[in-house]
Residue, then its C-alpha position, 0 to 999 in steps of 0.5 A: x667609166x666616167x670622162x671626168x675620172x680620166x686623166x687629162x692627156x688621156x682625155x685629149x686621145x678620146x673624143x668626148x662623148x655627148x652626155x645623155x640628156x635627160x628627159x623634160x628639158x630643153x636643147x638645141x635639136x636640128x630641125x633635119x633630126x625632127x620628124x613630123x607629129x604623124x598625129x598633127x590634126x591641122x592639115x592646112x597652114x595658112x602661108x601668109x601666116x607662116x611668112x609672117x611668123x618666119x620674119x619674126x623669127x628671123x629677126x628675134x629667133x624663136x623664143x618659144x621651144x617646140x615640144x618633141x619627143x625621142x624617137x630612134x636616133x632623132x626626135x618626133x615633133x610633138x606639139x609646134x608645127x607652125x614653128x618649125x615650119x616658120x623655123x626652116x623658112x627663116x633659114x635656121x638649122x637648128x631649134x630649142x626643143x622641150x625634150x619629154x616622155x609621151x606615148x602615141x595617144x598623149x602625142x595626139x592629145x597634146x597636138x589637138x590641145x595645142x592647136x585648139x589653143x593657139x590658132x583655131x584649127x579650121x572645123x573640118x581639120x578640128x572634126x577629123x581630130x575628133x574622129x581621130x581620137x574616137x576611131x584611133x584611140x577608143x574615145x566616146x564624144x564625151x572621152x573627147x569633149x573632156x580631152x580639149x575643155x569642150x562640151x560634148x554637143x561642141x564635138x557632136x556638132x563638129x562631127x556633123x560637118x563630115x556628112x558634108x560631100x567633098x566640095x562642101x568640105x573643102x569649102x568650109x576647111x578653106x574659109x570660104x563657106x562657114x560652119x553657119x552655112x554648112x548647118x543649114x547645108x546639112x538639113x538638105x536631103x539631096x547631095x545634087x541641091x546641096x553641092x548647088x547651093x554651096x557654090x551658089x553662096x559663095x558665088x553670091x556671098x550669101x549670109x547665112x540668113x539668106x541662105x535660109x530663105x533660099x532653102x526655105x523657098x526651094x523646100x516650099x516649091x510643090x512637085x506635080x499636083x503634090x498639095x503646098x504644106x499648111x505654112x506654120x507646119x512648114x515653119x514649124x519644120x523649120x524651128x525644128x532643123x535650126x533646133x536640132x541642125x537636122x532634117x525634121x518632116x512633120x506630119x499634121x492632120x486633124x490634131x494627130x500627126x507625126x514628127x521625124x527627126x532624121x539621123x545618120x550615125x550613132x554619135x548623130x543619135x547620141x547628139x540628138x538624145x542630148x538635146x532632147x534631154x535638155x529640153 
């Protein structure tokens, strides 16, 4: 039975029960009653960031809602992480939310779309969403590519980044080394010589360009009695890795020879093949 049909002194025995709101609009919600996306593919926030977006909020409010969804008793945060976080820090209790319907692969779509469009996402952090989507949820790169507005080498190329060892990872999700160095770092075999020359770019504050040179002077120096390579093999080989962002050997003797293009997974053979296609 409805409140509104009881009589008024009856009405004033019975506390009033919260009417159900319905879905798609937008309410106060505590931000103790707001779970964390468990789908959020930003894992670093920058803090300087957040203090500043917390004093903009301390002194207009939050004039944007989060997106939410219902989950048990409280709500599960969709889409506006940064906010929240930005939210607490300002010392608010509570925040407007755009309440919605979304199932656990929208959840994901949605926080992955949301952060590529507002504040670039580092490459490691955008990578691991991808891999995410393909690995969780059944996507092909393309599936992917199509879900954020990307081309599919766009998410190839990310992928890549996650041959990278730890240090170098770290380096790149940290700002510190960018996605530049780290594709010229990709076309170097030995971990040990990749790992050094990482940290010797930072150390130095190599360009990418420079880094080039170096890993072009380090490839030209010859092992025992090994004979030098012809040198426009050589930068023939070279063309090649910036072409393909791989490692390419080429072989040549007497107009026969041969070129390998190394690969490390299925999606690197598929990025390949599309790159090939459009030459």
């Amino acid at each position: 039975m409805s409140t509104q049909r009881l009589g008024r002194g009856l009405r004033a025995l019975i506390p009033p029960t919260e009417p159900e709101r319905a879905a798609d609009e937008v309410q106060q919600v505590p931000l103790d009653l707001i779970e964390p996306n468990p789908y959020q593919p930003r894992q670093t926030f920058d803090q300087e960031k957040l203090e500043e977006l917390a004093q903009s909020i301390a002194d207009l409010g939050l004039l944007e809602p989060v997106l939410v969804r219902r989950v048990g008793q409280g709500y599960q945060l969709v889409a506006g992480e940064r906010r929240v976080r930005a939210a607490k820090m300002a010392g608010l209790t509570e925040v407007p939310a755009l309440v919605k319907e979304f199932g656990d692969l929208e959840v994901m779509q949605v926080a992955l779309i949301e952060n590529l469009q507002r504040e670039d996402l580092n490459p490691i952090d955008e990578a691991e969403g991808y891999k995410r989507l393909i690995e969780e949820f059944g996507f092909t790169q393309n599936d992917a590519a199509k879900a954020v507005g990307k081309k599919r080498s766009t998410v190839a190329n990310a992928l890549r980044l996650l041959s990278l060892d730890d240090p170098e990872r770290k380096m790149v999700q940290e700002g510190i080394l960018s996605v530049g160095h780290a594709k010229v770092l990709l076309g170097v075999t030995s971990k040990r010589k990749r790992t050094e020359l990482a940290k010797r770019v930072v150390a130095q504050d190599l360009s990418v360009r420079q880094l080039e040179e170096l890993v072009r002077r380090l490839e030209r120096v010859p092992r025992g009695t090994t004979r030098a390579k012809n040198p426009e093999i050589v930068q023939l080989e070279e063309d090649l890795q910036r072409r393909f962002g791989t490692k390419v050997t080429v072989t040549y003797k007497k107009g026969a020879g041969k070129i390998s293009i190394e690969y490390y997974s299925d999606e690197e053979l598929e990025r390949l093949l599309d790159l090939m296609n459009q030459i």
